[in-house]
N, C-alpha and C positions, 0 to 999 in steps of 0.2 A: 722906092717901090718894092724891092723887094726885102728891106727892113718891114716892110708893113706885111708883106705875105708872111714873115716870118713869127713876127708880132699874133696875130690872129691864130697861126698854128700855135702858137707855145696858149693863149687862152685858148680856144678848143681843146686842146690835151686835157688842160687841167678841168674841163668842165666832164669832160667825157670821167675821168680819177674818180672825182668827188661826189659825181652823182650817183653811183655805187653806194657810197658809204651815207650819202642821205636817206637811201633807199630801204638800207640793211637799217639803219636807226630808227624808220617809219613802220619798219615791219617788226621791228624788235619791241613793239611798247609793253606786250605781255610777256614778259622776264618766267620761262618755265623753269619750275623747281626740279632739282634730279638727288634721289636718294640712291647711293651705293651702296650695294649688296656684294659681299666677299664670299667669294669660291674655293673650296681648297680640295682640290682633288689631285690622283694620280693621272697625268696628264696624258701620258705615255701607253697606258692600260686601253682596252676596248672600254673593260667600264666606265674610264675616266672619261675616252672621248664622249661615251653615250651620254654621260650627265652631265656633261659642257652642251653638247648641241640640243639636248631637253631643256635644259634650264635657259640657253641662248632664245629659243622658241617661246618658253610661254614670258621672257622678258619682252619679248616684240610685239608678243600679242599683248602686252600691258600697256608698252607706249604707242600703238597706235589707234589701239582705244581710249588711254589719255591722252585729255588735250591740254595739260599745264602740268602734270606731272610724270616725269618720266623716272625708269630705272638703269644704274649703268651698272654692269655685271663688271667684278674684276675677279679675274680668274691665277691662282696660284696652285704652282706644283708641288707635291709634296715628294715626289718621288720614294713613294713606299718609305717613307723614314719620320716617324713620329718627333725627331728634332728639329727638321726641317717643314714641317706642317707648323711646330711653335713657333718655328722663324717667320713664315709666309703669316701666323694669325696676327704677330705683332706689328708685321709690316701694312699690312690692312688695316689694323686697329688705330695705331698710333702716326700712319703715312695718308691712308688713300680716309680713313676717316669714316668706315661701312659703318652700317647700322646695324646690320646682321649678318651674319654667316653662315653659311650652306656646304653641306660636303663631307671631308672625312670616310673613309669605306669600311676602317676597321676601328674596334675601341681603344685600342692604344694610341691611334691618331690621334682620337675625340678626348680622349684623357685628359691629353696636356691643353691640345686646344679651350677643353672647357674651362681648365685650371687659370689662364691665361684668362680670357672673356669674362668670366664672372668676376673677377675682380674687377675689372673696367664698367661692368652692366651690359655686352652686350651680348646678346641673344644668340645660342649656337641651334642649326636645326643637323641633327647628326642624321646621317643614312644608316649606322653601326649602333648594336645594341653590346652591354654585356650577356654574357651567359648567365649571368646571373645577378639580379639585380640587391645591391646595398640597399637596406633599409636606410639608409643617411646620405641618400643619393641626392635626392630633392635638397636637401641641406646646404652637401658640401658644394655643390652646384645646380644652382638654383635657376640661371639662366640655360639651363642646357634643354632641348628637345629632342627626342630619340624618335624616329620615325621607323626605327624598327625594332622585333620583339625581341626578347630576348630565349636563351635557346630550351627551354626548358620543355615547351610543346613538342618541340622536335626529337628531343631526345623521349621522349614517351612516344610516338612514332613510331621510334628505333627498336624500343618495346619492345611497342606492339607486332612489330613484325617477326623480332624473336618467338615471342609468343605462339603466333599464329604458324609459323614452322616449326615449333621447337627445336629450336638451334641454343644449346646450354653454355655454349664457350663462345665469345668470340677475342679480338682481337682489334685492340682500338690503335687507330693509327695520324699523328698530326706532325704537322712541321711547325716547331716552337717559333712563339714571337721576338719580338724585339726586349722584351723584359725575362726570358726563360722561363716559357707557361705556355699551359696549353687553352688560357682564360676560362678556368673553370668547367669547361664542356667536357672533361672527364669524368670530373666527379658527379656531374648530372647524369650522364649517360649511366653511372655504375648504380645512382641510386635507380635511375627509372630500370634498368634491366632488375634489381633486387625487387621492388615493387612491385612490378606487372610482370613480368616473365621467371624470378627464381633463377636466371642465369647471372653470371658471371665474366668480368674481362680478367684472359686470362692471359694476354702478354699485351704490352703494348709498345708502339716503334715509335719513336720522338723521330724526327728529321730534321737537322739545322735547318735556318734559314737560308734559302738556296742564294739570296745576295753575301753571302758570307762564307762562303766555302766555291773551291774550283773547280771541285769534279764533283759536279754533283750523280752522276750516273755510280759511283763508286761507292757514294754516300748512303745512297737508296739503295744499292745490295748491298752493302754491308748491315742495316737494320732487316732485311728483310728475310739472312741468312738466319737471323735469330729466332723466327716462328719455323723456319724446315722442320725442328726438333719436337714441335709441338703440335698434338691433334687437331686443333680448333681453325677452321678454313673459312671462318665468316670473320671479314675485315671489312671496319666500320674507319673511313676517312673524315675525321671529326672536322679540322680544316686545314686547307692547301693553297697552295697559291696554285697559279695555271702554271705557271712553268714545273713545279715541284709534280705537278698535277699527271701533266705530260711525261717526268723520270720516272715517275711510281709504275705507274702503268706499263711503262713497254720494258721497265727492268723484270715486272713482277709476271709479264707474260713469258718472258726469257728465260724464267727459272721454274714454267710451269707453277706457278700460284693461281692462275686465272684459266682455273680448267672442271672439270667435272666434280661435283660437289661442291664447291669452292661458291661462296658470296660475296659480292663486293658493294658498299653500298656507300655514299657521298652524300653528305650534308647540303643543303643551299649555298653551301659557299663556293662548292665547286658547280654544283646541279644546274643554278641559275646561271651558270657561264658556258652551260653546254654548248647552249648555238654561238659561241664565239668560236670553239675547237673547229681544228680543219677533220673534215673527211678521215684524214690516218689516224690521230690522236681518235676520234671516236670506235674507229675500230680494234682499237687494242682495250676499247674497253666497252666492249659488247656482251654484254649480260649483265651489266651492272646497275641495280638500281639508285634512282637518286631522289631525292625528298627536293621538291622545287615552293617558291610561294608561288600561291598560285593568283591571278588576275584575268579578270574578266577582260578577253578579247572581240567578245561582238557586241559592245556601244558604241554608239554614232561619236562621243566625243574619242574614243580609242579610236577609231577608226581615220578620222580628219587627222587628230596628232600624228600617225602610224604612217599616211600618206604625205605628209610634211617631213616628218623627222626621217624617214628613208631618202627626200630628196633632197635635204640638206646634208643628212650624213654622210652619203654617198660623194656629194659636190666637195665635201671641207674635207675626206678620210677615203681617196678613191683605193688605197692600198688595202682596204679592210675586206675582207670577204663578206663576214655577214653586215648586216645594215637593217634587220629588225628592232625594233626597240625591246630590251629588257626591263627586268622590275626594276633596275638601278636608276633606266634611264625614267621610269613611269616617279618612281618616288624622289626623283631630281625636280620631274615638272609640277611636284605637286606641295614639293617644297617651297618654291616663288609662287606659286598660288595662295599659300597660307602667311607669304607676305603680302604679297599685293592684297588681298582680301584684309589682312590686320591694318593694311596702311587706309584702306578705303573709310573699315568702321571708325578711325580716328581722325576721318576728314583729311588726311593726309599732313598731320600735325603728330611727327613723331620725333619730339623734342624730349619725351619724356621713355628713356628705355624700358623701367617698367608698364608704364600701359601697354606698351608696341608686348612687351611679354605675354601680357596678360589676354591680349588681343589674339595674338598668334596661340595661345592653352584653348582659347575658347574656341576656338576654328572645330567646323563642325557639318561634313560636304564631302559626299560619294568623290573620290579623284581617281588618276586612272590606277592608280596600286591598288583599290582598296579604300574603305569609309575610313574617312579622318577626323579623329575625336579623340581629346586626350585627356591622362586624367595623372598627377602627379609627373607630367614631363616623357612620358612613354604612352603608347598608341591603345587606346580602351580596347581594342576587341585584337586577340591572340590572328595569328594569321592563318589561311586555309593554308593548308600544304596538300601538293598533287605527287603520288609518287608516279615516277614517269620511270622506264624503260628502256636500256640501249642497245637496238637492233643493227645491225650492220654499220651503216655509214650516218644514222642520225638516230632519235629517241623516239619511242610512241607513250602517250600518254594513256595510266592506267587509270587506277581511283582516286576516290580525296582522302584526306584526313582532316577530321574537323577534330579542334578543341574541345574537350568534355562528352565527344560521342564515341569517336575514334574513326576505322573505315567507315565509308559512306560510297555509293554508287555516283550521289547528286555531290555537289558544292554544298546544295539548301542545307539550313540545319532544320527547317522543315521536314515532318514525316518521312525523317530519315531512320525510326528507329526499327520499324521492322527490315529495312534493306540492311541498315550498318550488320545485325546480327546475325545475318546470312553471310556475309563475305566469306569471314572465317571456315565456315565450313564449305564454300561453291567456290571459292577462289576469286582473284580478281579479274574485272569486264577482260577478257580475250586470254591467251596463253602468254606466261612468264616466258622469256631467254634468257635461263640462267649461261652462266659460265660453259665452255666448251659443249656450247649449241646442246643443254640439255632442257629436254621437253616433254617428252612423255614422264614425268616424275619431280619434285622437288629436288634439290639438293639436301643431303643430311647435312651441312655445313662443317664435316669433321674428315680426316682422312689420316692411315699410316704415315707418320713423319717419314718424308724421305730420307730420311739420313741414318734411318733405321737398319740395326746389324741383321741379316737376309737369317728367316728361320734356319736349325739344322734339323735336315728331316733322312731322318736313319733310313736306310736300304739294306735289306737281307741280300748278302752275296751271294749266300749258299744256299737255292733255292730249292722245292722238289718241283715245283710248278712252275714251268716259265712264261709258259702264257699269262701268269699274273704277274711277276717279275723277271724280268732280265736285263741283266747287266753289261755290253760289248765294248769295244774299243771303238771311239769315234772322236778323233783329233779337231774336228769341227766343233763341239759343240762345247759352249761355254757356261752352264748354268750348273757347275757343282764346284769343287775345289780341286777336283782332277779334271782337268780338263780333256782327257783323254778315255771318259769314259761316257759313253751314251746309256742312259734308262728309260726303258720302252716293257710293255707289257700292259694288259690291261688295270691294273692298280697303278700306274702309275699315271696311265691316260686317265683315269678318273681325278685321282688329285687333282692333275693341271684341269681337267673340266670344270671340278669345284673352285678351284682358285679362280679359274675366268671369268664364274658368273657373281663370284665377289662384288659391294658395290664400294671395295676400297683397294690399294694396291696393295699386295702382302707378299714383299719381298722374302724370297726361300732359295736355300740352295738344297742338293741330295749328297749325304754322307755313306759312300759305303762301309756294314758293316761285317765282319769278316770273323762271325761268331754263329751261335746258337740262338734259336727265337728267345727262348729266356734272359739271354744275357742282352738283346736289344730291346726286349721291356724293361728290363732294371735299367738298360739309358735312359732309357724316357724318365724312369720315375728319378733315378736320380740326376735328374736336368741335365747328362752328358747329349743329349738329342731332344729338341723341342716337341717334335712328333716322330711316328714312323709309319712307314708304310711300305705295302707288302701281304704275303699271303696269308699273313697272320691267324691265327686260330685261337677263335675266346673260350678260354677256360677259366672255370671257376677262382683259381688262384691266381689269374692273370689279372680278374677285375679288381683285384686288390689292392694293387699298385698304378693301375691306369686307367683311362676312361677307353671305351672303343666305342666307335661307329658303330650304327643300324648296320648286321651284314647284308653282304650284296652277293651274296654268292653259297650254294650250298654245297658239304663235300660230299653228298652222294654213298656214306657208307650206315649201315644199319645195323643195330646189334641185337640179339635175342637173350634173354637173362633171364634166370628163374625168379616166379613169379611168388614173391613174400605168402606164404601163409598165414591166414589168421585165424587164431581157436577161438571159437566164444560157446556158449551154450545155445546158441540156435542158428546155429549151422547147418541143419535139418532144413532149417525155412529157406536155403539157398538154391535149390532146384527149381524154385517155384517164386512168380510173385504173388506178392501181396493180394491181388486181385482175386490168381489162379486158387489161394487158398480159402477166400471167400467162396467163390464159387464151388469149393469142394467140400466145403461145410455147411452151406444152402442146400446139396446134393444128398451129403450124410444126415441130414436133419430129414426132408422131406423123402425120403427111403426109409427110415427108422418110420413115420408118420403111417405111411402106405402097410408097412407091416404088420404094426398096432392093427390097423383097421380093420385088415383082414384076420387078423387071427384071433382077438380078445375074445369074441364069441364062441367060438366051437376048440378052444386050443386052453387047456389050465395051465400052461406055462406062461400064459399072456395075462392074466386073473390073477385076481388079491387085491390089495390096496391100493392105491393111486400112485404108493413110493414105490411097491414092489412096482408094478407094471412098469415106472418111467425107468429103474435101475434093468429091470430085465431087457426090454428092448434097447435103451442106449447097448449093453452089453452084449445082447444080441448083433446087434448091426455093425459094433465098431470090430468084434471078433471074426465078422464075417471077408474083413480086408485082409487078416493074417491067416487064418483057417478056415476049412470047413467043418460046420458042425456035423454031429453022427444022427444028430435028430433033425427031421424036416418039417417047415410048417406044412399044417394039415391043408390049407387051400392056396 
């Protein structure tokens, strides 16, 4: 009996086993197809994680709106090292067996990866552009896809912004690659500054690769000791990594670089990582502009992604502080879009690499980065760039920069052209925060090299006036080379007044001079003293040898000196003017007239000829100023 209970348990068990596996067989009849897609990112980075959990998102939304064909993402790290990106492409290529690859942040990632793929045929979609692109690009890698521009826009940007402040020098600054370069975004920058602005780079700071070196704080002041010496205070950070990003910064506020006058500005490489920096990192670098791409944030389909990809990012990366999506992670999702969409127009028959190519070149669909359409393996339309602003503890957003207009108030490239050509002259929408909180004015972008040897500015010992100089003993005060002696007087408080309202530092000390006024203008002239100052008195011999000041002060004494005589033959006509003598000759005329008139009649000295009469009277009347005659007229 209980052989037979035992019997009936052992079949039961096995029917309870088997009916499983009947079940899974009945529901398995439609065998779905799964193509793999290989990921090569920096796994470790914010950007990385952002375009693992985009790209994660728009694969789920592919297979749960397919129903027999699905995608399986495999994801590899490259850990910032373009040998070990070639390592992860081969192992996808020639292991997991993708059909195409996604990823890469920088070009020398994508270099070798493409190097690798195109000889196999399979399809690379890169995030990373050169700066500049090979006409032999299409050629020597022929399966490669750039989904971003390359930097040439941007460097005319950089320009323009020169331009529009004329700032003549600046100071280009990058942390070399993996190859010792700085990928061509120098030599772009120098020509677009030569082009559009007429300026010039006039030093520039390499920075090792901060994976390569131990102290890197030591690293970054020591390149950055090497502009002190030089004028030019507008420094352009071509590209950086964030940690590099974060030494720059708080060494270069440490050494007073990031202060009044002074501009600092960042490329997209840094600018689009802004909202990963914490709070501190943002505040050491407040005033600084940055050139960002820019994408459209209020679409319904931005919007649903934006809503998903925060609640996923946040679930899979809870240590991360920000949890927005960036353009890394927008052009991750839009990259498995332009698969999924290549694999749909081929029925999902991509047995053949190049069609799946050709499929993916044709792709041509608003995504959330920006329109996608390509022509030659890189992106048909240049990117908008937004220059944004860094106030306090996070950025505000100023204007655009469009391709082929320049500023712009709008995104549109629509009827932008009467706003674009106002900027320049009205400034951009709201007020600039340059460097050390300047706001009522631009920055001249230049300043006194601090390292600069302090003016000698000569001081009369031996004064007669001390109210505009004087010289006393004062063991406090440290701003000459005797430190024991104080100068006060008003010549000397004006200097320091014009020095303060200077709008650059201008390091001086006060040399006293223990001589004659003459003997401390021959200092100046012969460069024993840079200037001087004091109660000085301009004389004609003194301007000979020096420049002086507009005076400020008069000495109150007046002199009297005999007055040059001059002989000439009408010296007579200087009692009187010009006027006075007309009128005295109008007078003598019509007196001579009245006389005539009265006397030609009844008087024979008045009679005769018309000659006599006018000689007698003229004679008459002018001899009556000097004498009188013995004869009188008769009426």
């Amino acid at each position: 009996m209980n052989r037979f209970f035992f019997l009936v348990l052992i079949i039961a068990s096995e029917l309870v086993f088997v009916s499983p596996g009947v079940e899974s067989a009945s529901t398995n009849v439609n065998i779905e197809e799964v193509t793999k897609i290989g990921a090569i990112v920096d796994a470790n980075s914010q950007m990385g994680k952002q375009a693992i959990t985009a790209m994660k998102i728009a694969v789920q939304n592919f297979n749960s709106d397919s129903r027999n064909h699905k995608l399986s993402l495999q994801i590899r790290d490259h850990n910032r090292d373009p040998f070990q990106a070639a390592t992860a492409a081969q192992e996808l290529i020639n292991k997991e067996k993708v059909k195409v690859i996604a990823g890469m942040e920088t070009w020398e990632e994508t270099a070798v990866v493409a190097e690798i793929a195109s000889r196999v045929q399979v399809p690379i979609l890169s995030f990373a552009a050169p700066a500049v692109t090979p006409l032999s690009m299409s050629r020597r890698w022929p399966y490669l896809i750039r989904m971003a521009s390359n930097d040439s826009e941007q460097m005319k940007c950089i320009a323009d912004l020169a331009r529009k402040y004329n700032w003549r020098r600046v100071a280009a600054i990058y942390e070399d690659n993996v190859y010792g370069g700085d990928s061509g975004k120098l030599a772009l920058l120098a020509e677009a500054l030569q082009n559009v602005s007429s300026s010039e780079i006039q030093s520039r700071l390499v920075l090792p690769p901060i994976s390569s070196i131990s102290d890197p704080k030591e690293a970054v002041r020591g390149e950055l000791k090497k502009v002190q010496d030089k004028q030019s205070r507008v420094f352009i950070v071509l590209q950086a990594s964030l940690d590099m990003t974060i030494h720059l910064f708080t060494e270069a506020n440490r050494m007073g670089l990031v202060g009044k006058d002074s501009v600092w500005i960042v490329t997209n490489t840094v600018a689009n990582a802004l909202d990963s920096l914490n709070t501190t990192v943002i505040s050491s670098m407040e005033g600084t502009l940055g050139i960002k791409s820019y994408y459209s944030d209020d679409s319904s389909p931005y919007k649903e992604f934006s809503a998903l990809f925060r609640r996923n990012f946040t679930s899979e990366y809870p240590e991360e502080d920000h949890f927005h999506p960036s353009i890394h992670a927008l052009r991750a999702h839009d990259s498995i879009k332009i698969i999924t969409e290549a694999i749909g127009r081929l029925n999902y028959n991509i047995s053949s690499p190049e069609m799946l190519l050709r499929q993916m070149l044709s792709s041509d669909f608003s995504g959330l980065s920006g329109k996608i359409r390509f022509k030659d393996g890189e992106l048909l339309n240049a990117d908008t760039l937004r220059i944004v602003n860094v106030v306090g503890k996070k950025y505000k957003e100023l204007d655009f920069w469009l391709p082929n207009f320049g500023f712009s108030k709008t995104s549109s490239k629509h009827n932008v052209g009467d706003i674009s050509s106002n900027i320049a002259a009205e400034g951009f929408t709201g007020p600039v925060i340059w460097p050390g909180n300047l706001i009522n004015r631009n920055p001249k972008g230049w300043a006194m090299p601090s390292n600069q040897e302090p003016m000698r500015i000569g001081v009369p010992t031996r004064t007669f006036f001390e109210k505009f100089v004087v010289i006393k003993d004062d063991p406090l005060n440290g701003n000459s080379n005797d430190k024991n002696l104080r100068y006060d007087g008003f010549s000397i408080e004006l200097f320091r007044l014009v020095v303060d309202h200077l709008n650059y530092d201008l390091p001086y000390e006060f040399v006293p001079h223990d001589g004659v006024y003459d003997d401390l203008i021959n200092g100046v002239y012969d460069k024993t003293y840079d200037a001087a100052v004091g109660d000085l008195t301009i004389l004609g011999n003194r301007t000979e040898y020096v420049e002086f000041t507009q005076p400020y002060a008069e000495s109150g004494f007046s002199m009297i000196v005999p007055a040059k005589q001059e002989e000439s033959t009408w010296m007579f006509t200087k009692p009187f003017t010009w006027e006075m003598w007309m009128v005295t000759a109008a007078s003598f005329i019509y007196t001579m007239f009245i006389v005539w008139l009265l006397e030609h009649q009844s008087n024979p000295e008045f009679r005769g000829t018309l000659k006599d009469q006018i000689s007698n009277i003229l004679w008459f009347a002018f001899s009556t100023i000097f004498f009188s005659h013995s004869e009188y007229p008769l009426n």
